[in-house]
N, C-alpha and C positions, 0 to 999 in steps of 0.2 A: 718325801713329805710324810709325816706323823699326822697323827688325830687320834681325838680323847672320845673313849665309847663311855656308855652310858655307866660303868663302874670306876669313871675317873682315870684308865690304865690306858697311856700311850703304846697306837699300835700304828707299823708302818702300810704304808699304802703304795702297793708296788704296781707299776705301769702294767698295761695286759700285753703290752708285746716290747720287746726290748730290739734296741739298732744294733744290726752288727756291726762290729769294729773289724773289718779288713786290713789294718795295719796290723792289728793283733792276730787274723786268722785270714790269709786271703783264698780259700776255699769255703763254700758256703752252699752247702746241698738238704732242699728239704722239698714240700708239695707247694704249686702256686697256691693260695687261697682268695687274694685276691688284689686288685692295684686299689687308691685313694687318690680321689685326685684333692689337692689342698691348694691352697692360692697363698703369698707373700703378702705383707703389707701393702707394696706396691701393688698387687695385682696379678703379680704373675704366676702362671697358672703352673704347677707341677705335680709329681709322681710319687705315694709314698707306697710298696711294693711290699706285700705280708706273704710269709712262706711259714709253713708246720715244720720244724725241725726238729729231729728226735735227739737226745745228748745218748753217750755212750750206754746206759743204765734204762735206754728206751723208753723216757720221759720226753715226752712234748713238749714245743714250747711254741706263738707265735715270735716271729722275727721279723722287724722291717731294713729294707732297702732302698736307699733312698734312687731315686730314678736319675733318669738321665739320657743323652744324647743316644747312646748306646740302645743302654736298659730297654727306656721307653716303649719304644717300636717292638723290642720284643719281647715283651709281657703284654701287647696289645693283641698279638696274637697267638697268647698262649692262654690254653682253656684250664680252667678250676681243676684242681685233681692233678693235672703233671707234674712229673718230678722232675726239679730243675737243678741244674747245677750251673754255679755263678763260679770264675775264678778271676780275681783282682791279678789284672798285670802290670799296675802302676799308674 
């Protein structure tokens, strides 16, 4: 998404936390910070799961993961601060 500041110059507007793609990287290790829980049109109620991940250059970044059958249950009991590591097995 773009938008125009007050000297007319388009500038882009980038999300605060970006989804990881596990087709492109299926290890994903950073700190829990914290879960979301968000609702469907329908109603139905789900997980969106933010992790600190540092890139090689030790820059931060938030990262979400989207929850699930698995996930869920175990980011419900994991506390703020641990460091987690997820690996996609398909």
């Amino acid at each position: 998404m773009d938008t125009k500041n007050t000297n007319q110059e388009w500038q882009e507007i980038l999300p605060k936390s970006d989804n990881w793609d596990f087709d492109q990287n299926p290890k994903l290790e950073g700190e829990f910070v914290r879960s979301d829980e968000r609702f469907t049109k329908e109603g139905r109620k789900f997980f969106i799961h933010i992790l600190w991940v540092k890139d090689e250059n030790g820059e931060g970044k938030e990262v979400k993961v989207s929850g699930g059958t698995i996930l869920d249950p175990r980011f419900a009991n994991c506390e703020v601060g641990t460091y987690v590591k997820i690996t996609f097995l398909g």
